[in-house]
C-alpha positions in Angstrom: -5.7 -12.2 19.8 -7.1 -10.7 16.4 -4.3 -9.5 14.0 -3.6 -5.9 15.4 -0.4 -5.7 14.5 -0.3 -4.4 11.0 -3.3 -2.6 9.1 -2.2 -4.6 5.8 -1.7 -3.5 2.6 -4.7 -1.6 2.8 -3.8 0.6 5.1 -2.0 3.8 5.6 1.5 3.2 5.1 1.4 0.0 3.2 1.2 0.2 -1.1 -1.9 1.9 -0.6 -2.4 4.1 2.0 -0.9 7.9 1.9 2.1 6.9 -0.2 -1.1 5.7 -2.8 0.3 6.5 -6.8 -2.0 7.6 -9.4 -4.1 4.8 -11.0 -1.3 3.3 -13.9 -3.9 2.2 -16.3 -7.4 4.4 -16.0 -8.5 4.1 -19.4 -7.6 0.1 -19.4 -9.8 0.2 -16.3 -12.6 1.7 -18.2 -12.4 -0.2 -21.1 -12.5 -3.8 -19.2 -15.5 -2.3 -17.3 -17.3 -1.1 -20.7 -16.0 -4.8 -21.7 -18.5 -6.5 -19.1 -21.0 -4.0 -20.3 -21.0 -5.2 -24.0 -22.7 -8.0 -23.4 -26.1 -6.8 -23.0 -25.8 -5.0 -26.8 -29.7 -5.1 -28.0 -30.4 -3.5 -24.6 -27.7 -0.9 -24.8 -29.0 0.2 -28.5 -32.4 0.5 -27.1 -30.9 2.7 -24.1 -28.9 4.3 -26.9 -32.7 5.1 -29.2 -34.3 6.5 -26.1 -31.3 8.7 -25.4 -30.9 10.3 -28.6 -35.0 10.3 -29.0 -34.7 11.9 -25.6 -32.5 14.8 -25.5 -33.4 15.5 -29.5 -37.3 16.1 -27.8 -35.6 18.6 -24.9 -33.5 21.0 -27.6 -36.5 20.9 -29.8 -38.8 21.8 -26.9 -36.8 24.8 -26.5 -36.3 25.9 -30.3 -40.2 26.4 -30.1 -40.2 29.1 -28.3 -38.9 30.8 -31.1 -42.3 30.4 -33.4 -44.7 30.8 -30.3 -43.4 33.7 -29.5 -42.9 35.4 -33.0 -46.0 33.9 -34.5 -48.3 33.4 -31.7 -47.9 35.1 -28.6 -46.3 39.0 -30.8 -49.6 38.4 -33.4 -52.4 37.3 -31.0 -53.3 34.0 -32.2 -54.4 32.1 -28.8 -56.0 29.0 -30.6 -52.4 28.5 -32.5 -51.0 29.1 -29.1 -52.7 26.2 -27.6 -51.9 23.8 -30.5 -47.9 24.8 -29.8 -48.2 24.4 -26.1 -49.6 21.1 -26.6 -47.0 20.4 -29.1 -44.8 21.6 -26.6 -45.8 20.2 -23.8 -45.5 16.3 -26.3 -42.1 17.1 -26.8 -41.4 17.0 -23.1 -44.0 13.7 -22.3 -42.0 11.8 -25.1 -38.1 13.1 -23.4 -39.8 11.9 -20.6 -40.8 8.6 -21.5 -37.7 7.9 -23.1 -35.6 8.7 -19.9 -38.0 6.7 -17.6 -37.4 3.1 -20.6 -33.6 3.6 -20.4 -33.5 4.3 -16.8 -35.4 1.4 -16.3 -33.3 -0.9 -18.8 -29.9 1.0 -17.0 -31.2 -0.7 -13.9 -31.1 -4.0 -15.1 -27.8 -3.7 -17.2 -26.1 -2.6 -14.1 -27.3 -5.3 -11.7 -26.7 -8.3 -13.9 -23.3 -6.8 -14.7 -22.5 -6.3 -11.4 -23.9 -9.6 -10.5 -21.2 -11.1 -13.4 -18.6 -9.1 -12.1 -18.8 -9.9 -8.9 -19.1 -13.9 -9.6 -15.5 -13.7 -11.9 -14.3 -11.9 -8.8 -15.5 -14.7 -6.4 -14.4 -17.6 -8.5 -10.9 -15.9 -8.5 -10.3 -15.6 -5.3 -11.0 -19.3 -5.1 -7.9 -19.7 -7.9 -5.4 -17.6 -5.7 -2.7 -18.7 -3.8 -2.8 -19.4 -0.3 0.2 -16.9 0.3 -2.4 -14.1 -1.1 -4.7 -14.2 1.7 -1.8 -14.5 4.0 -0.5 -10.9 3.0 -3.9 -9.2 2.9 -6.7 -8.5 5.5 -9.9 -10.1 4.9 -11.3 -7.4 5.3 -10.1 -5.3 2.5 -10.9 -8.3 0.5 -14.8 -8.2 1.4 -14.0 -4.0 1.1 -14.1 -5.3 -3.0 -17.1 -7.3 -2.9 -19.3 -4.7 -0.8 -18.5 -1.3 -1.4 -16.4 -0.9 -4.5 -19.4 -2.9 -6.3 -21.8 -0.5 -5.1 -20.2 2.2 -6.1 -19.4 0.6 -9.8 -23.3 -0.4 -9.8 -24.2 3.5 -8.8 -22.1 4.5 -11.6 -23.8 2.3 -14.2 -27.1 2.5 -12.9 -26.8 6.2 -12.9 -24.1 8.0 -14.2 -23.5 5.8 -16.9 -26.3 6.8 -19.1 -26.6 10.6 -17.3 -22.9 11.4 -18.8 -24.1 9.8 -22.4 -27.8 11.8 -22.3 -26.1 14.8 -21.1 -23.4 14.7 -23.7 -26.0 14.4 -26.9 -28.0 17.4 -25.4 -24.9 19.2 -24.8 -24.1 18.6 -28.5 -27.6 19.6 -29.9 -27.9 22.9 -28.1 -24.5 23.9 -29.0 -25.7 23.1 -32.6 -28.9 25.0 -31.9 -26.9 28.0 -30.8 -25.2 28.3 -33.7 -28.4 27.9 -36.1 -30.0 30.6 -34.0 -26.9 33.3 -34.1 -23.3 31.8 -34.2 -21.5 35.1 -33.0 -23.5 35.4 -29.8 -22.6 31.5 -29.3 -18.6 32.7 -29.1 -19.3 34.4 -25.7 -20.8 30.5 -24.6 -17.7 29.0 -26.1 -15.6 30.9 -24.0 -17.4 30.6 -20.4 -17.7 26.1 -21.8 -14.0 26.6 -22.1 -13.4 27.8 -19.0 -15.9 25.1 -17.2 -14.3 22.7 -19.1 -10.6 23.7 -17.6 -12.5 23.6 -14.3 -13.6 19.8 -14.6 -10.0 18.7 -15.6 -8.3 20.6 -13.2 -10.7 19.5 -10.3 -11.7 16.0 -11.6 -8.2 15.2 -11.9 -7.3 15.4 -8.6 -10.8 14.1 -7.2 -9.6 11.2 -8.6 -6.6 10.2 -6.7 -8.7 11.4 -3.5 -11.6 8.7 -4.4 -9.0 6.2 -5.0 -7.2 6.8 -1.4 -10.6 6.9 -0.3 -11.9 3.5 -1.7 -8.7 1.9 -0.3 -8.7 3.6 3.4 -12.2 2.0 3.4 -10.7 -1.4 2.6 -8.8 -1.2 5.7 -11.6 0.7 8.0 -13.7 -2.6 7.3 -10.3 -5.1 7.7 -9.4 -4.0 10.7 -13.3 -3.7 12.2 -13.6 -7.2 11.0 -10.7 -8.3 13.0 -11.7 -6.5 16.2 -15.1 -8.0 15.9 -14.0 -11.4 15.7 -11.5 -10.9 18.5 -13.6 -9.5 21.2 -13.7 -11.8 23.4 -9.7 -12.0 23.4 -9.6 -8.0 23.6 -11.3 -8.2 26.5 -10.2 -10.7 28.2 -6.5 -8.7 27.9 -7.8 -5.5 28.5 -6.9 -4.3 25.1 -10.0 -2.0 24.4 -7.9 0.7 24.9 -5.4 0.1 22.3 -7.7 -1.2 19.9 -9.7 2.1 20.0 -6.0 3.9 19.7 -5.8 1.8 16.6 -8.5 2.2 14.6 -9.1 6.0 15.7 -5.4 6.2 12.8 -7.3 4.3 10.4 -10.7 6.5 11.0 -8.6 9.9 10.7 -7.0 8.3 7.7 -10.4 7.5 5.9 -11.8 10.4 6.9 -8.7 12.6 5.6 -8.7 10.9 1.9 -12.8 11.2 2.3 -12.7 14.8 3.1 -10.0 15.4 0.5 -12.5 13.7 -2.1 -15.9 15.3 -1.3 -14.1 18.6 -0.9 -13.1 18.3 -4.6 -16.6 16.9 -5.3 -18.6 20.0 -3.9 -16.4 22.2 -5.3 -17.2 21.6 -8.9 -20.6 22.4 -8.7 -20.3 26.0 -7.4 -17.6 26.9 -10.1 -19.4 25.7 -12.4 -22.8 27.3 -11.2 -21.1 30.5 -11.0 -19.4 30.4 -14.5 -23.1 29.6 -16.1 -24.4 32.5 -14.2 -22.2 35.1 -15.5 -22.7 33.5 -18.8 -26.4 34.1 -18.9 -25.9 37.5 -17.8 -23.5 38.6 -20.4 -25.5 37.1 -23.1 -28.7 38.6 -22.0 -27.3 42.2 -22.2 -25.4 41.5 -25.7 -28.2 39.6 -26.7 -31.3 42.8 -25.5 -28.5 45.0 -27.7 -28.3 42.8 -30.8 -32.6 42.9 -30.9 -33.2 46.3 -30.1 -30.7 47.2 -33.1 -32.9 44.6 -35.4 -30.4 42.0 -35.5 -32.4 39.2 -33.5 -36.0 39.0 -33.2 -37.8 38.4 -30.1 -38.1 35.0 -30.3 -35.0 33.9 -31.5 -33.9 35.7 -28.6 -36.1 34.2 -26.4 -35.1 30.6 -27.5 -31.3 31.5 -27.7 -31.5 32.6 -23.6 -33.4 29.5 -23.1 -30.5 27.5 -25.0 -27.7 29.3 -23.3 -29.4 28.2 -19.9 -29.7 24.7 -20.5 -26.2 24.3 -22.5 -24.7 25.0 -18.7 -26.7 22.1 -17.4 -25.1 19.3 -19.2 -21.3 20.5 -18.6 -22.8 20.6 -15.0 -24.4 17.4 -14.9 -21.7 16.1 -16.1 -19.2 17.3 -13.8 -21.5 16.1 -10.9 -21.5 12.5 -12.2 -17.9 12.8 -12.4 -17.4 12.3 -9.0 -19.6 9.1 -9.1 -17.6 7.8 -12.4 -14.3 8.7 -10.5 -15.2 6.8 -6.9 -16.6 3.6 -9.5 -13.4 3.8 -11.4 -11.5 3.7 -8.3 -13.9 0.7 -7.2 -12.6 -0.6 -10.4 -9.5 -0.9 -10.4 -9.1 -2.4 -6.8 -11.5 -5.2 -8.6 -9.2 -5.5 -11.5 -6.5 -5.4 -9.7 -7.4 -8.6 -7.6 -8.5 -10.5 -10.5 -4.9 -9.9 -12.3 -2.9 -11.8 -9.2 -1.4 -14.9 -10.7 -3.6 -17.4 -9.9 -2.5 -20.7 -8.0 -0.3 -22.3 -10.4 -0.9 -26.0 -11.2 1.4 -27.7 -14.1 0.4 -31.1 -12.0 -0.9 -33.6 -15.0 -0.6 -36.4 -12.7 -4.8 -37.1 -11.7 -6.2 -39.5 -9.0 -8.7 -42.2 -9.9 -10.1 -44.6 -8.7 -9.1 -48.6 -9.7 -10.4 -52.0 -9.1 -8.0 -54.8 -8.6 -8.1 -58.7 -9.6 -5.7 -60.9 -9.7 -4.4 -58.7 -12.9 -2.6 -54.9 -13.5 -4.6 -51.7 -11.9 -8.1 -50.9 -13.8 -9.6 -47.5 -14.0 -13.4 -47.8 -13.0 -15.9 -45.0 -13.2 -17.3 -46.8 -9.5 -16.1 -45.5 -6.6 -14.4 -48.7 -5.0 -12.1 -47.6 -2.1 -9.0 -47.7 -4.1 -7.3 -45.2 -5.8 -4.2 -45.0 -8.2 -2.3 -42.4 -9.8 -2.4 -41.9 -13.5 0.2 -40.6 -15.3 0.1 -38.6 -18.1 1.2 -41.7 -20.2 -1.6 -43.6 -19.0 0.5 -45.4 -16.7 -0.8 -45.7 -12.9 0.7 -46.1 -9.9 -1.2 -47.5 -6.7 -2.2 -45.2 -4.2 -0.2 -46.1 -0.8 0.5 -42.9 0.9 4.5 -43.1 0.8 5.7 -39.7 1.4 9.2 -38.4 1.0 11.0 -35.5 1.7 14.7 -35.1 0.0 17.1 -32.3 0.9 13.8 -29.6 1.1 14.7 -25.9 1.8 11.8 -23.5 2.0 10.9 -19.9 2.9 7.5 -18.0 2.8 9.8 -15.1 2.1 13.6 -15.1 0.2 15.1 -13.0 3.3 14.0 -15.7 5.7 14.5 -19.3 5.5 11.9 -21.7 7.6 12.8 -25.0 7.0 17.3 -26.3 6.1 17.8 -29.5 4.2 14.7 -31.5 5.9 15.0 -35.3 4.8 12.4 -37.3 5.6 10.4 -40.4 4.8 6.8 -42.0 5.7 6.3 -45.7 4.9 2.8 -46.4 4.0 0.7 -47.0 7.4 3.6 -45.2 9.7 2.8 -42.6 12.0 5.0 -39.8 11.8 5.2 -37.0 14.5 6.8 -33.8 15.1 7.4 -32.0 18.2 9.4 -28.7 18.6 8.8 -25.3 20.0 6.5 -23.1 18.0 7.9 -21.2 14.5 10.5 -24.4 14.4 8.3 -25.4 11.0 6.5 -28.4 11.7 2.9 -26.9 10.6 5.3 -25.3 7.2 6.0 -29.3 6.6 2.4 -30.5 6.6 1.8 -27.3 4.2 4.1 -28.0 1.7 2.5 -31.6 1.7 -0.3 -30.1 0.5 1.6 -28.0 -2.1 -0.5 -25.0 -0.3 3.5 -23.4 -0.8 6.2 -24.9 -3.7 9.7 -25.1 -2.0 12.9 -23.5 -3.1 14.9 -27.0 -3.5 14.7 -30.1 -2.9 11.6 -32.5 -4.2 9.0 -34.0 -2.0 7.9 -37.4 -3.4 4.1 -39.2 -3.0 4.5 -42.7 -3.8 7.5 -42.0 -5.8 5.8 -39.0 -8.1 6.9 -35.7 -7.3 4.1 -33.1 -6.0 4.8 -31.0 -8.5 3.6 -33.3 -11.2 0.1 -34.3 -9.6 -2.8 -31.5 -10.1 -3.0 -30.2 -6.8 -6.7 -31.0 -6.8 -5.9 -34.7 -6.9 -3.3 -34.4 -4.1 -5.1 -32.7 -2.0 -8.3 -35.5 -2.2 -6.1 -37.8 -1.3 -5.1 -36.0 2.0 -7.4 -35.3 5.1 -6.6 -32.8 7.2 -7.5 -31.2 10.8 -6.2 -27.8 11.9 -5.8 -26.6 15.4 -7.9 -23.6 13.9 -11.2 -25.5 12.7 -13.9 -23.6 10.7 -17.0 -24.5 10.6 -19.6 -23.1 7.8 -23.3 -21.7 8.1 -25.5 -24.9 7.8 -26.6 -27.9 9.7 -23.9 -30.3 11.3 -24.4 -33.5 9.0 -23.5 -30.5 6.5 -20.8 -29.7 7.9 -19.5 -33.1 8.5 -20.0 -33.6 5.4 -17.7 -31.4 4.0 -15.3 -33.8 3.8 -16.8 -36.0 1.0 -19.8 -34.1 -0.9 -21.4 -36.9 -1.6 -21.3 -38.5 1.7 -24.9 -40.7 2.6 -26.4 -40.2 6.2 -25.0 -43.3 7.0 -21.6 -42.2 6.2 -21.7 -38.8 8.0 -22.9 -40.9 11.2 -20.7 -43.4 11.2 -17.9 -40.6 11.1 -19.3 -38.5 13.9 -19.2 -41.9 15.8 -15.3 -42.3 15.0 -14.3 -39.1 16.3 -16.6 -39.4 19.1 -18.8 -36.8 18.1 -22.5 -38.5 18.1 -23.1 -38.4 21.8 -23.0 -34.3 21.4 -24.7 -34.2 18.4 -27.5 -36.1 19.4 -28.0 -33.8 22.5 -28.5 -31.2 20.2 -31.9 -29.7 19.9 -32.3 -31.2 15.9 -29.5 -33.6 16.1 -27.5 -33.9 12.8 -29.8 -31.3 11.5 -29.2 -28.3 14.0 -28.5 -25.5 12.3 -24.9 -23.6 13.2 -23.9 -20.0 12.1 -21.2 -17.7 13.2 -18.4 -20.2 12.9 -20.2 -22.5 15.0 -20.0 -19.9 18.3 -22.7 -22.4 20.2 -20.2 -25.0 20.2 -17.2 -25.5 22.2 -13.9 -25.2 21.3 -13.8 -28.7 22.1 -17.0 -30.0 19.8 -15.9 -27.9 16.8 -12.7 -29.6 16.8 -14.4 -32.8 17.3 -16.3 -31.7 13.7 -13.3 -31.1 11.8 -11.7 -34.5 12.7 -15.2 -36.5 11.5 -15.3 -34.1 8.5 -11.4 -35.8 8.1 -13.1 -38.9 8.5 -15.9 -39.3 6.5 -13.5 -38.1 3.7 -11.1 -41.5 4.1 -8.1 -40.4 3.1 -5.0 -42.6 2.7 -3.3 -39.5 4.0 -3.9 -38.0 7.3 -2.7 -34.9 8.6 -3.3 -33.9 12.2 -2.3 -30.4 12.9 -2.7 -30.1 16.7 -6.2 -32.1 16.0 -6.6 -32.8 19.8 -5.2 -29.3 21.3 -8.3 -27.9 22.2 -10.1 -30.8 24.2 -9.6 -31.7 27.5 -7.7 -34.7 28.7 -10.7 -36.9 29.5 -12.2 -36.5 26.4 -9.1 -37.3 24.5 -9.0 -41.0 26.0 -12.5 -41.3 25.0 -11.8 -40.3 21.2 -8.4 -42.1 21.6 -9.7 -45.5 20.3 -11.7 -43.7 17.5 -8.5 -41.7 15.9 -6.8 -44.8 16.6 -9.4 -46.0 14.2 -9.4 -43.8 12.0 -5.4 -43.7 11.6 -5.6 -47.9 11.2 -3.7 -48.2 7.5 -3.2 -44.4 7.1 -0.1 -43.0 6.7 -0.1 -40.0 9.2 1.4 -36.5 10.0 1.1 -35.7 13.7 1.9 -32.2 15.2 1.5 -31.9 19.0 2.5 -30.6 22.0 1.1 -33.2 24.2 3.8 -35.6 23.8 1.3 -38.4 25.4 -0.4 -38.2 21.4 2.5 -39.1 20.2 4.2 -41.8 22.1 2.8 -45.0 19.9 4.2 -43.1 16.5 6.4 -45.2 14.8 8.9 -42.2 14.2 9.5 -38.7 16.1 11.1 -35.9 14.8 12.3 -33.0 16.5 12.5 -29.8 14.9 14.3 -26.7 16.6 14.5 -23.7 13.5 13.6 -25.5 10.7 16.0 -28.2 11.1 15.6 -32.3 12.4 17.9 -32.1 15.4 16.9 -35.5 16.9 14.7 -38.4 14.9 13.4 -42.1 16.5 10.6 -43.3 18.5 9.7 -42.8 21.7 11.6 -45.4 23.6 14.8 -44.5 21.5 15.2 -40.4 22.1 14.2 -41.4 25.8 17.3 -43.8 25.8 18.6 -41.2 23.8 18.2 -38.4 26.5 18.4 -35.3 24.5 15.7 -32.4 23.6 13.0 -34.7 23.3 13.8 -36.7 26.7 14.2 -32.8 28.5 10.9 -32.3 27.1 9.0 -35.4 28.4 10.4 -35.6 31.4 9.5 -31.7 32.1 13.1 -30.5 32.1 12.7 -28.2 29.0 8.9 -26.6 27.9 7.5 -26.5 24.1 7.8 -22.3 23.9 
């Protein structure tokens, strides 16, 4: 059924969950992110004129109180009073109109660099190793694409600018303060002190609960993805049960690191709500002092009050946006932290191209022509004939466990090679290191007398078709699909393909034929006609390789005879890899091996491990079952 064994590395308990460290490298995080920002400069020095334009137009606002109150509202001068409420009232139409230009311009710096980010991120996953999305649940993967972009977008859409707006008024009202009467501004200094001890104390540890609670997402969505893809088999075994057991650890898990994070969020607000309270208070009484003794006019006093409310704002703001700035750093650095796996390596120089032959030497040829050739990075090529080799190859997936124990092997060009065994005895792990999708430990694998390792696994993998026992099928129509296999494949091609594998009777019956649209992973089709897909998408691609990984395991008897003649067809001059556990698909190959934990206990064809009447004869003749 869907994977519910482990919640991944996602999840509670693995790397990320509750034993979760502190971020190693926030300010590296933040300056890779500012990195991607940088590239829209004239439009950040426009956001950076309506920001200063901005908050200088607030604290200026304010300081006129000072003069409207002293020499227009104390003398009685009404007409000079409207002039300075107009003036004062321009002030606040201009701040306005600046913040309304570089929110607007925020918006569109934050979705085109989100829209960036997220296509380095997609192209990278497309550069990581197959043994990467192995070890990690897809879902945590999509986690990075959905909701740690959103909350990086929020952040530059929003906060981004806020923190830099708040920051210059902050700055100019302190300045302000100080114009107006620097010893009342000591009794500020002291309560900004305190509210800045509040923000690092609380934003400190709000930001190990954002980044628990980014990741516990991650695995929230994994493991729903899985469930949702493995209904039918959760059902079918009664699981719901267990699956609802499951994911109500995950839920309490997420909703622990969520409620750890918010609680840290909504208390900064209070504190600091509080903390600007009692400062306004305190300064209003020392302040009413200082201007009944004839120390500070009216005004001054007026404007002063005014400043000492607003200078509490920013630091507030501030602190509120912190929580957004924290949750998109967190977002961050799960991005970041994808994009700096080692990618696949590749050191291959070795390329495939294609050659026409006369009665002289191999001659590249920009025309497609049906033959291929390797080229060497001298120049040199060597034909394309499918002769694959294995010498002495030992291989893991993991250094404590070894799959496959000194596996020699060879396939002539045009031989049909299968493998048999019970399951885990590494069959499927041979056809994989074929494709170089793992690198063994020791031993070499040779392709037409070249090492793997020296062709660019882009060109070795051309040359090989394969068909899984797990197909996939993409959103689009079939000749689409079909055409997977070999981009620029004609109609022609794509038919004559579905006609190999004996997939145009279905087809046509479809409402729009070739054209019939299929989403979902193809959940219309049978098990049986999705497969049939996946071995004309391995047609239409004409490999000189073929690699048939249970290709016929999930269609019935009857209409295996019919495609028989068709793969027979298709295999005609291929070499080919068979894995089955029908042994009646493997009876004509020219050489069986027989694999029981990871070694070749018994090699021939079929006539001679019958004569032979060891594992292979116990398992055709019924006395012994593929486990």
């Amino acid at each position: 059924m869907a994977n519910l064994k482990r919640p991944g590395p996602g999840g509670p308990g693995g790397p990320h969950g509750h034993g979760y460290q502190r971020p190693k490298d926030l300010s590296g995080t933040i300056r890779r992110l500012l990195g991607y920002i940088a590239h829209y400069k004239w439009l950040l020095i426009l956001v950076a004129v309506c920001l200063v334009i901005s908050s200088a137009a607030t604290v200026g606002a304010s300081y006129l109180i000072k003069p409207i109150i002293n020499d227009y509202i104390i003398p009685g001068d009404f007409p000079g009073l409207f002039r300075m409420v107009l003036l004062l009232f321009g002030c606040y139409l201009l701040a306005g109109a600046c913040s309304y230009i570089y929110a607007r311009i925020m918006v569109q710096i934050s979705q085109n660099t989100v829209a960036q980010l997220r296509k380095d991120l997609f192209g990278k996953l497309q550069q990581l190793p197959l043994q990467y999305f192995d070890t990690h649940q897809s879902g945590d993967l999509m986690s990075r694409f959905t909701n740690d972009m959103d909350t990086v977008s929020e952040m530059i859409n929003s906060s981004f600018a806020s923190v830099i707006s708040n920051g210059l008024t902050f700055l100019l009202t302190v300045i302000m303060m100080l114009v107006l009467n620097w010893k009342l501004t000591l009794i500020s200094v002291v309560f900004l002190l305190l509210m800045f001890l509040v923000v690092k104390v609380i934003g400190g540890r709000s930001r190990v609960s954002f980044q628990q609670q980014q990741t516990t997402l991650g695995a929230v969505n994994g493991y729903i993805e899985e469930m949702i893809e493995g209904q039918k088999v959760i059902k079918a075994f009664h699981h719901e049960q267990k699956s609802i057991d499951q994911f109500a650890v995950l839920n309490q898990a997420y909703c622990q690191a969520a409620t750890r994070a918010q609680a840290y969020a909504g208390s900064m607000m209070p504190a600091m709500g509080n903390l600007s309270r009692i400062n306004y208070a305190i300064t209003c009484c020392v302040g009413g002092l200082l201007a009944i003794g004839g120390v500070f006019d009216v005004g001054s006093l007026g404007a002063y009050l005014l400043y000492v409310k607003q200078v509490s704002q920013p630091v507030a703001q501030v602190s509120q946006q912190v929580n957004i700035l924290l949750a998109a750093v967190a977002g961050a650095e799960r991005i970041f932290t994808m994009m700096d796996v080692e990618p696949e390596s590749d050191e291959g120089k070795t390329i495939l191209v294609c050659v026409a032959k006369g009665d002289g030497p191999l001659r590249e040829t920009a025309q497609r022509t049906g033959r291929w050739a390797w080229k060497r990075p001298d120049g040199t090529l060597v034909e394309l004939r499918g002769d694959v080799r294995f010498h002495d190859v030992t291989f893991g997936y993991t250094p404590e466990k070894t799959v496959l124990h000194n596996i020699s092997l060879y396939a002539k060009p045009g031989q049909k090679i299968a493998f048999v065994g019970s399951t885990g005895a590494g069959k499927t792990t041979i056809t994989n290191l074929i494709n170089r999708f793992y690198d063994i430990q020791s031993g070499s694998i040779t392709y037409d007398g070249i090492d793997v390792r020296e062709i660019a696994k882009d060109s070795l993998r051309r040359s090989l078709g394969m068909v899984l026992q797990d197909t996939h099928l993409f959103t689009g129509t079939i000749a689409d699909n079909i055409r997977y296999g070999k981009l620029d494949a004609t109609d022609e091609e794509v038919r004559a393909a579905a006609k190999l594998a004996n997939a145009d009777g279905f087809i046509r019956h479809l409402p729009q034929g070739y054209d019939t649209v299929i989403t979902g992973d193809g959940g219309s089709l049978s098990q049986g006609e999705r497969q049939l897909l996946a071995i004309a998408r391995a047609a239409v691609s004409d490999p000189p390789v073929l690699i048939l990984d249970e290709a016929t395991s999930s269609i019935d008897t009857r209409t295996e005879k019919l495609i028989e003649q068709g793969m027979d067809s298709l295999m005609e001059g291929r070499t080919v890899f068979v894995i089955a556990h029908r042994l009646s698909t493997v009876r004509n190959a020219q050489a069986i091996m027989v694999l029981e934990q990871g070694r070749i206990i018994e090699r021939g064809d079929h006539h001679q491990l019958l004569e032979e009447k060891g594992r292979y004869y116990q398992l055709y003749t019924g006395q012994a079952e593929l486990s």
